[in-house]
C-alpha positions in Angstrom: -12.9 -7.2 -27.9 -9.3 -8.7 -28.5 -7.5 -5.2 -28.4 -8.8 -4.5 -24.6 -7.8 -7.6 -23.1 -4.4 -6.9 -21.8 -6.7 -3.6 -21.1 -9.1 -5.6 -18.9 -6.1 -7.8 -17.3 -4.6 -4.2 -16.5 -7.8 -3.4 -15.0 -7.9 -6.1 -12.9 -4.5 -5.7 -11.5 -4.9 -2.2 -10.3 -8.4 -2.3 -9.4 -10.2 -5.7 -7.9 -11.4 -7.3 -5.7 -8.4 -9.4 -4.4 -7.7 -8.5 -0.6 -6.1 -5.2 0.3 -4.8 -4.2 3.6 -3.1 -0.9 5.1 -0.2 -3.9 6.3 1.9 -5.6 4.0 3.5 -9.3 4.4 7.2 -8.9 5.7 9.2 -8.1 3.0 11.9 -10.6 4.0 12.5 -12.7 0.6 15.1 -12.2 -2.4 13.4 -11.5 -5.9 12.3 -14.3 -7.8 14.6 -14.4 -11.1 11.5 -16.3 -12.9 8.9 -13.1 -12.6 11.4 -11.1 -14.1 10.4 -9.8 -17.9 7.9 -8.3 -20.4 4.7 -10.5 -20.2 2.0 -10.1 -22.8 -1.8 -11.1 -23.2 -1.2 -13.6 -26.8 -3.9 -12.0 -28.3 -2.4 -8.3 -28.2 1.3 -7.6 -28.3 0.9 -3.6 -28.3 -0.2 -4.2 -24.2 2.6 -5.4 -21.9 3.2 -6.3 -18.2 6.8 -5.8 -17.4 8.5 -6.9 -14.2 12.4 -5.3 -13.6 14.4 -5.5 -10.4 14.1 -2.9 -7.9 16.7 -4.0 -5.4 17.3 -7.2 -4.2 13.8 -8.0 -2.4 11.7 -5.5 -4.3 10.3 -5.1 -8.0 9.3 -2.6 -10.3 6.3 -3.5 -12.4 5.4 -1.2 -15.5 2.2 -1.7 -16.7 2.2 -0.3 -21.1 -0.5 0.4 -23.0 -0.3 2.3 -26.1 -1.2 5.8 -24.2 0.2 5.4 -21.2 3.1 3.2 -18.7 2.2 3.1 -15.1 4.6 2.0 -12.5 4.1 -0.4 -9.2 6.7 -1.1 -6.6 6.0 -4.9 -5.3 7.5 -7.6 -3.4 6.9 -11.5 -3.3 6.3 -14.0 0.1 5.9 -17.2 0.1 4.0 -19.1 2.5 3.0 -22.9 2.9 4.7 -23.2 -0.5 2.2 -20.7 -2.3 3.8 -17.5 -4.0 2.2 -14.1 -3.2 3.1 -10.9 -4.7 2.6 -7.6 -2.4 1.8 -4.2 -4.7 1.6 -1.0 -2.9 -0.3 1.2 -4.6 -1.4 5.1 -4.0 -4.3 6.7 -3.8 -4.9 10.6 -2.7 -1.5 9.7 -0.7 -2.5 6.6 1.1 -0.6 3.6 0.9 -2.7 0.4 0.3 -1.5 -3.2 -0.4 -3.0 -5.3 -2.6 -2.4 -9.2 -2.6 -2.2 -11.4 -5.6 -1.0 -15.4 -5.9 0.8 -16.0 -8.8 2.8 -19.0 -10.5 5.7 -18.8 -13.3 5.7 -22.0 -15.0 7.6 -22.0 -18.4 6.9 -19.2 -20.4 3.7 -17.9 -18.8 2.8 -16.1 -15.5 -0.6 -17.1 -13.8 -2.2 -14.6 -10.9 -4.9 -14.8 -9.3 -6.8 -12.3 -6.8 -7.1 -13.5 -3.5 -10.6 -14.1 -2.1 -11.4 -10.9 0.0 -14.7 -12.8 1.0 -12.5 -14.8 3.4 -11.6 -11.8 5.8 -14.2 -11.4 8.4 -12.6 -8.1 9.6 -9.7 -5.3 9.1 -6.3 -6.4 10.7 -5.0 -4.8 13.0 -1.2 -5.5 12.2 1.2 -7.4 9.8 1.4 -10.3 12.1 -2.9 -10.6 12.1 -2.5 -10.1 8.0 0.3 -13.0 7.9 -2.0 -15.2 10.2 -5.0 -14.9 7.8 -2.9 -15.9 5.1 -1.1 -19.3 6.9 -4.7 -20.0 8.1 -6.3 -19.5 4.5 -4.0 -20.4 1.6 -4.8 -24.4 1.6 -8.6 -23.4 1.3 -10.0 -24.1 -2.4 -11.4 -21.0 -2.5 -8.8 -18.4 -1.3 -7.2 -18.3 -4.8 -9.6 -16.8 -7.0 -10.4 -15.5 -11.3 -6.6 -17.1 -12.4 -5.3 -15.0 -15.7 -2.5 -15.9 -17.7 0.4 -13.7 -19.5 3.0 -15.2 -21.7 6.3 -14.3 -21.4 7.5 -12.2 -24.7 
């Protein structure tokens, strides 16, 4: 069980249940200096989550396992003091964002999936998607299943 759990936290990344919309949140913030690194499950070092800078607003995160590295452009927002990361990811050529909180204290890196339950329909635009999330993000439950990395 120990050698797929960086596996399983891979998993959950690229395929959960946290919120996903065809909008994205503005990209209209710097990088945050604290994300960047290689971030490991302490249980398995040959698995590792590694965030680089992609421009000034924009990160590259390449997710290693010991077959294969894929790659994730992202961004971060913050709203009502709450840190959310943005990943776009492909499928069959379409474009989907997916929406993850996360908090860098010390050496580790919590995320947490955000609670798709709490949308009661599509949005229809980035400003309806930014809306939902100012409305939202105070409520206990909007912040769900919180992992942790370590920094390496």
């Amino acid at each position: 069980m120990k050698k797929y759990t960086l596996s399983l936290v891979i998993l959950f990344l690229v395929i959960s249940c946290s919120l996903e919309s065809k909008f994205s949140l503005p990209n209209d913030e710097n990088i945050n200096p604290e994300l960047i690194g290689e971030w490991h499950n302490e249980k398995d070092n040959d698995e590792k989550l590694t965030i680089i800078k992609h421009g000034e607003k924009t990160y590259k995160i390449l997710i290693k396992d010991k077959e294969k590295t894929d790659e994730i452009i992202s961004f971060s927002k913050t709203i009502k003091g709450f840190e959310i990361m943005n990943l776009k990811t492909e499928y069959k050529n379409k474009i989907t964002n997916v929406f993850y909180g996360f908090k860098v204290e010390g050496n580790t890196l919590t995320f947490s999936e955000i609670n798709e339950k709490l949308r009661n329909k599509e949005f229809k635009s980035e400003t309806e998607l930014l809306d939902f999330f100012k409305e939202n993000i105070n409520r206990e439950d909007f912040f769900i299943n919180p992992t942790e990395l370590i920094r390496k």
